[in-house]
MIMAR-147643 format. One record per residue (C-alpha): residue number from 1; residue in one letter; x negated, y, z. Coordinates in steps of 0.02 Angstrom, whole numbers, plus 50000, padded with zeros to 5 digits. Layout:
N
<atom mardo="NUM" selo="a" c1="X" c2="Y" c3="Z"/>
...
END
This chain:
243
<atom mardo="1" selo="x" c1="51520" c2="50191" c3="49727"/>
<atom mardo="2" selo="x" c1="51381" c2="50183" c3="49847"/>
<atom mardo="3" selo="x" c1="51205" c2="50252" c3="49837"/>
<atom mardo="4" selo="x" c1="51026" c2="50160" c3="49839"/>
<atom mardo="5" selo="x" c1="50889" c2="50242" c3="49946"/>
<atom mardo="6" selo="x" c1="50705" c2="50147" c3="49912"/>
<atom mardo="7" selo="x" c1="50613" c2="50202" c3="50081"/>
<atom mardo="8" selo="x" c1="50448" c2="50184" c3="50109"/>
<atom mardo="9" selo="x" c1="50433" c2="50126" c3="50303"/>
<atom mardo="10" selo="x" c1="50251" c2="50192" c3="50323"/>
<atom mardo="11" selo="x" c1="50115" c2="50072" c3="50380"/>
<atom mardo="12" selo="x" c1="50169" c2="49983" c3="50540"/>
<atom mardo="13" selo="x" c1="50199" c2="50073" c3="50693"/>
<atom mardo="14" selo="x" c1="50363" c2="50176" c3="50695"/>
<atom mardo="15" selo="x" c1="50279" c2="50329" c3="50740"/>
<atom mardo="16" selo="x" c1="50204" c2="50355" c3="50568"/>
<atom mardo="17" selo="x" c1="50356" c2="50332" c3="50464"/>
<atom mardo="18" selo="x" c1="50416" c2="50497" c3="50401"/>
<atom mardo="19" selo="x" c1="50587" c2="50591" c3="50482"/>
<atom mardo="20" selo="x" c1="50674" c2="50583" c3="50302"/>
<atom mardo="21" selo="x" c1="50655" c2="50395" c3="50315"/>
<atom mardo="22" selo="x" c1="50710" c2="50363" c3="50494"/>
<atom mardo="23" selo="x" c1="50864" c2="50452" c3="50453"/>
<atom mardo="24" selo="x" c1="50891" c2="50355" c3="50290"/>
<atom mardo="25" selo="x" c1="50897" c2="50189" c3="50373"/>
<atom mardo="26" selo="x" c1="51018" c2="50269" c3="50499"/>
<atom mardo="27" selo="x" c1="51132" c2="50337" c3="50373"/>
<atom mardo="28" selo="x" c1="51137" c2="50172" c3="50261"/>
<atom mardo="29" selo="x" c1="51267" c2="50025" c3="50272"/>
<atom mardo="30" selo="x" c1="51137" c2="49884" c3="50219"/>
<atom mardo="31" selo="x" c1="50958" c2="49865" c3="50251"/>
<atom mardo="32" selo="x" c1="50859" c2="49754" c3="50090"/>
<atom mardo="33" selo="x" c1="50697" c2="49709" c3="50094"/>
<atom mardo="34" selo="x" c1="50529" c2="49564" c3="50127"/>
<atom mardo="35" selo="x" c1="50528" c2="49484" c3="50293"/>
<atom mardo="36" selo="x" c1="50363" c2="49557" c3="50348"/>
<atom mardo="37" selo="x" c1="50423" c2="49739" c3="50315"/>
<atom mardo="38" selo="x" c1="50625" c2="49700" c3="50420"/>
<atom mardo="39" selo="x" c1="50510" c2="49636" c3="50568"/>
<atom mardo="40" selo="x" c1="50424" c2="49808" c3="50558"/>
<atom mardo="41" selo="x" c1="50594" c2="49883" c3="50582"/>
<atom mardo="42" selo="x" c1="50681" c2="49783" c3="50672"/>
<atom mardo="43" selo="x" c1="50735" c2="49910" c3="50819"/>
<atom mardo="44" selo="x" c1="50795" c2="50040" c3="50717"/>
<atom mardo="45" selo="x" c1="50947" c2="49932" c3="50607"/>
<atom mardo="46" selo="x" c1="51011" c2="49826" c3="50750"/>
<atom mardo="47" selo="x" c1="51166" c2="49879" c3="50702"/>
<atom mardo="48" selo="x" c1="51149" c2="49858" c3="50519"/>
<atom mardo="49" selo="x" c1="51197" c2="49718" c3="50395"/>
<atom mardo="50" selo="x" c1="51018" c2="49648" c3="50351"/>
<atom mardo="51" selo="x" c1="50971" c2="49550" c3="50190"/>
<atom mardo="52" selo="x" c1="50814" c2="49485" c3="50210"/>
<atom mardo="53" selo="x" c1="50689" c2="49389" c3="50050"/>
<atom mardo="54" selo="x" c1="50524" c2="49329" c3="50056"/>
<atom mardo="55" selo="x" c1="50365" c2="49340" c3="49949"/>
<atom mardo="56" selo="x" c1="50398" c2="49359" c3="49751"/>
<atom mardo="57" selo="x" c1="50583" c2="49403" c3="49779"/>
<atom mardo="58" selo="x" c1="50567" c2="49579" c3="49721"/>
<atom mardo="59" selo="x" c1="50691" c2="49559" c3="49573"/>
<atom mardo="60" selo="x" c1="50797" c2="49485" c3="49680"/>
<atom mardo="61" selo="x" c1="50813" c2="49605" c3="49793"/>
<atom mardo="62" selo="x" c1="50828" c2="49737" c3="49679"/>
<atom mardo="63" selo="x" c1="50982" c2="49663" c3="49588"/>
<atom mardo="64" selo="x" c1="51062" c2="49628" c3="49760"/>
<atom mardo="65" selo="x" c1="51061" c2="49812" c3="49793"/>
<atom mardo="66" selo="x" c1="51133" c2="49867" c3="49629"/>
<atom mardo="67" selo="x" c1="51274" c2="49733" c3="49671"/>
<atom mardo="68" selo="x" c1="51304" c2="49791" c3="49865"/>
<atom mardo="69" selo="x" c1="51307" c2="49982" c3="49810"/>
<atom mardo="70" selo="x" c1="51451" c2="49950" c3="49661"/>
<atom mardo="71" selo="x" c1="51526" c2="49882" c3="49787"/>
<atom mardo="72" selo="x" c1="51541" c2="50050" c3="49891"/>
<atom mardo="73" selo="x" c1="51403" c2="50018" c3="50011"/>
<atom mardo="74" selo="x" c1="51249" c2="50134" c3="50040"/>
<atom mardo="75" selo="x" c1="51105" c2="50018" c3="50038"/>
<atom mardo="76" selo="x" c1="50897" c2="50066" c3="50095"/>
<atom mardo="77" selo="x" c1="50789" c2="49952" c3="50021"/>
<atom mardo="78" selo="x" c1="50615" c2="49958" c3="50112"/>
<atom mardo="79" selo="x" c1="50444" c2="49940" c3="50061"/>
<atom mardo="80" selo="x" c1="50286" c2="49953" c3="50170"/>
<atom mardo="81" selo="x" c1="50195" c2="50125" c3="50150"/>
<atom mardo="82" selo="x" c1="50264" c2="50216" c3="50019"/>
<atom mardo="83" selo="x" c1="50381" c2="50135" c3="49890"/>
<atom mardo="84" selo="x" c1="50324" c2="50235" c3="49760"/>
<atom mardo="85" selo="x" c1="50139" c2="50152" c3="49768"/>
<atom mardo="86" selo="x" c1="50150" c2="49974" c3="49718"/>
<atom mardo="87" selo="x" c1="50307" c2="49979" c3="49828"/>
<atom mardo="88" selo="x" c1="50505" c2="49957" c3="49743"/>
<atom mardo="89" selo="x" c1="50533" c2="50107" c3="49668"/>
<atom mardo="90" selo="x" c1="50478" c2="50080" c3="49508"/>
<atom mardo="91" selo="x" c1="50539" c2="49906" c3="49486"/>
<atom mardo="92" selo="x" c1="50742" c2="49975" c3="49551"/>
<atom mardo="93" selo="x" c1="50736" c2="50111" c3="49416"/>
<atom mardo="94" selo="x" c1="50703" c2="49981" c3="49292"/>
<atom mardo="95" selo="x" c1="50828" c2="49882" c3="49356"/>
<atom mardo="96" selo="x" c1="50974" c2="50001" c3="49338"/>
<atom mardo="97" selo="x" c1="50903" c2="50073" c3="49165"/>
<atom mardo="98" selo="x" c1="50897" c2="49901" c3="49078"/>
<atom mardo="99" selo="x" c1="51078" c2="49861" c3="49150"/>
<atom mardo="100" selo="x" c1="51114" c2="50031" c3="49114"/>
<atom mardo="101" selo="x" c1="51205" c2="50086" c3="49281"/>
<atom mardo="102" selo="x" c1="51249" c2="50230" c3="49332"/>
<atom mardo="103" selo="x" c1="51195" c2="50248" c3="49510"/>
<atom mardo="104" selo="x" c1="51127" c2="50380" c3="49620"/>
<atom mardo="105" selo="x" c1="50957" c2="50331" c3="49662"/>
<atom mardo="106" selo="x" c1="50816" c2="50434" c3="49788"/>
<atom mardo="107" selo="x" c1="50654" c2="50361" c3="49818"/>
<atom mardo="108" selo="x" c1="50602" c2="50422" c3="50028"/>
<atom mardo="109" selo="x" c1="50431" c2="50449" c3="50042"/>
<atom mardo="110" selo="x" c1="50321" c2="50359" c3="50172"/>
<atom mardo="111" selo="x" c1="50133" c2="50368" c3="50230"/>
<atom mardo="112" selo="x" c1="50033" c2="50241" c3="50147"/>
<atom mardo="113" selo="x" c1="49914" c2="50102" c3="50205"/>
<atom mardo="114" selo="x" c1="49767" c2="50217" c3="50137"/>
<atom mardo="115" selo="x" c1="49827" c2="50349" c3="50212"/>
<atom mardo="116" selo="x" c1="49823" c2="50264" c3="50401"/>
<atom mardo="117" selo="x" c1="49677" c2="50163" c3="50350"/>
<atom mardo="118" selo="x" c1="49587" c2="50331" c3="50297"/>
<atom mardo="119" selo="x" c1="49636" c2="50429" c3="50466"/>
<atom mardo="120" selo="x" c1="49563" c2="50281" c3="50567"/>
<atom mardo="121" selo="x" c1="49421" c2="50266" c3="50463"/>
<atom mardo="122" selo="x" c1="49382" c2="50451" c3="50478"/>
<atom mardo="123" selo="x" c1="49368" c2="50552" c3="50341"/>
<atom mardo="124" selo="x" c1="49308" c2="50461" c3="50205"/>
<atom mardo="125" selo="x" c1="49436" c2="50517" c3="50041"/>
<atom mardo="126" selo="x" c1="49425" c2="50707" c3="50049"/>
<atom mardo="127" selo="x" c1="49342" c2="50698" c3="49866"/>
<atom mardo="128" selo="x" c1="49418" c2="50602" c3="49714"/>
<atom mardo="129" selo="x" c1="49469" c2="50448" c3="49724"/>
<atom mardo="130" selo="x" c1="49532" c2="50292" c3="49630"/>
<atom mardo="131" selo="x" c1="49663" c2="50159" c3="49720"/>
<atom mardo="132" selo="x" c1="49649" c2="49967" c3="49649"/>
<atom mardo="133" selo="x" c1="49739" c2="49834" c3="49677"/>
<atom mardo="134" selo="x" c1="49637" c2="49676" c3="49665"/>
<atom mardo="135" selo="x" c1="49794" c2="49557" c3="49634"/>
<atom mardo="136" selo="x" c1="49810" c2="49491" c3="49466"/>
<atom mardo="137" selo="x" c1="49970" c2="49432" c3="49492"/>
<atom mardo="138" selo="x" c1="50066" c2="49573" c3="49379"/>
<atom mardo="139" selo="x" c1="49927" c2="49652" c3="49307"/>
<atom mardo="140" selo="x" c1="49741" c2="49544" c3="49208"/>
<atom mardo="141" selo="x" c1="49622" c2="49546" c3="49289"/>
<atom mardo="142" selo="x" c1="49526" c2="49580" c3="49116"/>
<atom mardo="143" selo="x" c1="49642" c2="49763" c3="49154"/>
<atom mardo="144" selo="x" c1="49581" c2="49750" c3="49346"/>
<atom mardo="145" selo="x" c1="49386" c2="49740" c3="49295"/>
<atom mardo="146" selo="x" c1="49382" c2="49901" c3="49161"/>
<atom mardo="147" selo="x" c1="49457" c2="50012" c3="49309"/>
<atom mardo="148" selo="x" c1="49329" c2="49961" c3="49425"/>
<atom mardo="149" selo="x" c1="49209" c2="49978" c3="49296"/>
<atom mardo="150" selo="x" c1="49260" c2="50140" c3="49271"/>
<atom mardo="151" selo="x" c1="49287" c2="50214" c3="49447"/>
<atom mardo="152" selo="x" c1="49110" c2="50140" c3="49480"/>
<atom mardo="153" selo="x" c1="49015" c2="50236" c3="49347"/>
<atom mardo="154" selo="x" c1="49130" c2="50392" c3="49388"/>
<atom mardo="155" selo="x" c1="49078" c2="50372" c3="49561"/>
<atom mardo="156" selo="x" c1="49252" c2="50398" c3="49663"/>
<atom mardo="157" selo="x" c1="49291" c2="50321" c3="49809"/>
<atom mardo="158" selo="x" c1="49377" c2="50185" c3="49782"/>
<atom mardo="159" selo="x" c1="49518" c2="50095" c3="49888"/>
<atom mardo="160" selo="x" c1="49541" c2="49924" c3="49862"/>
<atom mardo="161" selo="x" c1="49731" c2="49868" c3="49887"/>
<atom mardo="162" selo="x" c1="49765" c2="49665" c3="49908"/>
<atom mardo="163" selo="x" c1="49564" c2="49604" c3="49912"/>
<atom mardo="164" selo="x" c1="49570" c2="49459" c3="49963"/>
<atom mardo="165" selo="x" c1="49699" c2="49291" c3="49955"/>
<atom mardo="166" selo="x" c1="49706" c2="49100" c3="49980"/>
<atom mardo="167" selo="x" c1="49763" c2="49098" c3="49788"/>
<atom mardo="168" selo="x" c1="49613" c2="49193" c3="49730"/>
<atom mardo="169" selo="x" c1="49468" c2="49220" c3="49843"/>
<atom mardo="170" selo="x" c1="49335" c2="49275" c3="49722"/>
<atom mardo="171" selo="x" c1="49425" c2="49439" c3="49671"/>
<atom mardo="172" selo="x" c1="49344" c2="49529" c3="49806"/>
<atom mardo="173" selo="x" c1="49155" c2="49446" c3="49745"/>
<atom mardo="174" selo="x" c1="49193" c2="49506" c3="49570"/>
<atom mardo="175" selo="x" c1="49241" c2="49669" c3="49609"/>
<atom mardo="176" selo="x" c1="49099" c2="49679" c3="49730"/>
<atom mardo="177" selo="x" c1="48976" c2="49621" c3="49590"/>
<atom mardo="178" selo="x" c1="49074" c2="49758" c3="49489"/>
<atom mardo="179" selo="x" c1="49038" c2="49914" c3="49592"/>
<atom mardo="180" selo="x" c1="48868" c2="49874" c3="49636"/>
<atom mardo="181" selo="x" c1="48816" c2="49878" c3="49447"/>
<atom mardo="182" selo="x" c1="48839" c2="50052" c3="49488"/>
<atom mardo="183" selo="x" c1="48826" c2="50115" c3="49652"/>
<atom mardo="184" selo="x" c1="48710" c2="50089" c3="49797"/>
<atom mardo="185" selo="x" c1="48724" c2="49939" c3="49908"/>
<atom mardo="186" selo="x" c1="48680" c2="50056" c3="50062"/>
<atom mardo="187" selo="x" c1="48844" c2="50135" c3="50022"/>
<atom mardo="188" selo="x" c1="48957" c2="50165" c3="50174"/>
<atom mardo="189" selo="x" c1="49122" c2="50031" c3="50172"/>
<atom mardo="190" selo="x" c1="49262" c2="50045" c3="50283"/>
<atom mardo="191" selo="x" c1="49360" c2="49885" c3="50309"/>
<atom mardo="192" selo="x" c1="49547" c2="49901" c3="50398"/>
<atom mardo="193" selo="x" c1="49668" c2="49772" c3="50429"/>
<atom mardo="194" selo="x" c1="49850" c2="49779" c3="50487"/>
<atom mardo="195" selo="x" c1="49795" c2="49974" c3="50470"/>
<atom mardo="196" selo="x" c1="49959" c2="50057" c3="50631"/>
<atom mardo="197" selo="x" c1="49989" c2="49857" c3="50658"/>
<atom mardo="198" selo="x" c1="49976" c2="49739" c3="50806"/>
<atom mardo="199" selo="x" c1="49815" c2="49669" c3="50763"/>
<atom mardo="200" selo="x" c1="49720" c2="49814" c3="50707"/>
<atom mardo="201" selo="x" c1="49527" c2="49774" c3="50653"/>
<atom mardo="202" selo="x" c1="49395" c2="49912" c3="50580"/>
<atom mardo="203" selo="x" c1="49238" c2="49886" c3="50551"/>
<atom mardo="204" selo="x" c1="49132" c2="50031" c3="50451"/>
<atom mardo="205" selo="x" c1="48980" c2="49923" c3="50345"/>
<atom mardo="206" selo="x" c1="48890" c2="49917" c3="50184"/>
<atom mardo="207" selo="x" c1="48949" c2="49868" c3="50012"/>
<atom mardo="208" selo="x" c1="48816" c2="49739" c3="49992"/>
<atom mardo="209" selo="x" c1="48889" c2="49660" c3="50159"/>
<atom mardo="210" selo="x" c1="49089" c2="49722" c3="50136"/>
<atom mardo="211" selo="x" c1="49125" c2="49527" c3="50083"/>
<atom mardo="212" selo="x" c1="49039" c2="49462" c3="50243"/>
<atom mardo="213" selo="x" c1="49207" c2="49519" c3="50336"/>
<atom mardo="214" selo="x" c1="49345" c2="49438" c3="50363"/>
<atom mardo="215" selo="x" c1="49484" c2="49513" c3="50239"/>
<atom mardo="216" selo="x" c1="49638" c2="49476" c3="50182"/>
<atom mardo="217" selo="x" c1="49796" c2="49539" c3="50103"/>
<atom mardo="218" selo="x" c1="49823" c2="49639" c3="50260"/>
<atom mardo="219" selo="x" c1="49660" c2="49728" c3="50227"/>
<atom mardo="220" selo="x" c1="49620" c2="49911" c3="50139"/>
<atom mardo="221" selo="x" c1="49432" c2="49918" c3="50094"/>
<atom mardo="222" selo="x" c1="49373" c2="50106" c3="50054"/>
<atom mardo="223" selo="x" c1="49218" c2="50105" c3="49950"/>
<atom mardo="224" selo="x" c1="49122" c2="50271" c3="49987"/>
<atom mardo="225" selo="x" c1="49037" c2="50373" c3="49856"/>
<atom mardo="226" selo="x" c1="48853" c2="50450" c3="49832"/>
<atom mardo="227" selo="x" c1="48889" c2="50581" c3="49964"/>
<atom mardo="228" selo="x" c1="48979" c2="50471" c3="50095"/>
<atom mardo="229" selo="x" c1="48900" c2="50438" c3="50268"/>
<atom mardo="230" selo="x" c1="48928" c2="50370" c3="50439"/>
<atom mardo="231" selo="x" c1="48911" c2="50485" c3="50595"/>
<atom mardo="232" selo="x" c1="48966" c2="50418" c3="50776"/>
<atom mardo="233" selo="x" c1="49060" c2="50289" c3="50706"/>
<atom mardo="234" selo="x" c1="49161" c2="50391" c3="50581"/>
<atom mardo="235" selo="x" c1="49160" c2="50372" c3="50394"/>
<atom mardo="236" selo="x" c1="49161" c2="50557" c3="50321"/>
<atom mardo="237" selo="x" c1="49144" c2="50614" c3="50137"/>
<atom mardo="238" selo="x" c1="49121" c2="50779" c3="50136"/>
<atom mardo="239" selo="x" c1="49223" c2="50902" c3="50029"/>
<atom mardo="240" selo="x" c1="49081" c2="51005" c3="49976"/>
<atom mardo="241" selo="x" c1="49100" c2="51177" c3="50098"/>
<atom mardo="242" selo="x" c1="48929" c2="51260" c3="50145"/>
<atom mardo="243" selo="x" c1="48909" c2="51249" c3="50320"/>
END
């Protein structure tokens, strides 16, 4: 019997995936996982057998790995960033426990999208903050709203996963319309997209102008809090020292 590794590939660029999951995908027999994140990839399992599924194939890909690893074969399946944030991890656990297989299992950690997005940015999570996806696809948006109205009147910084999609444009207005209800529309915004990707856009604005931007899927948004500002281009939340 094989094993299942779910490896977070970190944002984009090779350099900022993690050691543990560069050697993961070297040890493996079969590489599993959505187009986008293979292409990402690509030069590091040339010589491995690839199974590649698109958009809302996660299931799918899950089940294919149980099958290839009764089968003997060690098998990586990849998410972007980290698979343990709204990556595969949780969704092969459930997998195995509802067929109820016995299989070795290790989730690989990997640097996140807010975690790049965040370094690029500056500095602007070194307090509490709250991480939302705005896709409604899994989870109400009636569920989506109460946690922004919450981490609003809390005032974290919030990070705003999947803003903005063909499917459902307005999320990003609503959640916009949310947060101002309680926090300043002066308040710093940073706005990355293919954060350690070819393409990389930032752009540091206001929250009364964040939805002026073009954003999409590819995009983080980090919503500052009452003590975030902008200096020489960087976006810094302090952590509270006495200088």
């Amino acid at each position: 019997m094989g094993w299942i590794k779910v490896v977070g590939v970190g944002p984009g660029d090779i350099n900022d995936m993690t050691f543990k999951a560069y050697t993961s995908l070297k040890e493996c027999d079969v590489v599993i996982g959505y187009t986008t994140y293979i292409n990402l990839i690509k030069s590091l399992i040339e010589d491995k057998e690839v199974i590649s599924l698109g958009m809302r194939k996660e299931i799918d890909r899950a089940k294919k790995a149980v099958e290839l690893a009764l089968q003997g074969k060690n098998v990586c399946i990849v998410s972007s960033g980290d698979a343990g944030i709204y990556g595969m991890a949780g969704l092969m656990y459930e997998v195995v426990h509802k067929e109820n297989i016995d299989l070795k299992i290790e989730v690989i950690p990997g640097v996140t999208a807010l975690n790049a997005a965040a370094a690029i940015l500056g500095a602007p999570v070194m307090q509490d903050f709250a991480v939302i996806s705005l896709s409604d696809h899994l989870i109400s948006w009636q569920v989506i709203e109460k946690r922004l109205e919450l981490s609003s009147q809390a005032d974290f910084v919030i990070v705003l996963y999947n803003p903005k999609s063909k499917e459902r444009p307005e999320n990003l207005i609503k959640a916009q319309k949310i947060i101002m209800k309680y926090k300043r529309e002066d308040i710093p915004v940073g706005i990355v997209k293919n954060a350690s990707r070819e393409g990389q856009q930032v752009i540091i604005t206001t929250l009364k102008e964040m939805a002026n931007y073009e954003i999409d899927m590819r995009t983080i948004v980090i919503i500052g809090n009452e003590s975030t500002f902008v200096k020489k281009g960087k976006m810094i939340t302090p952590r509270g020292y006495i200088l």
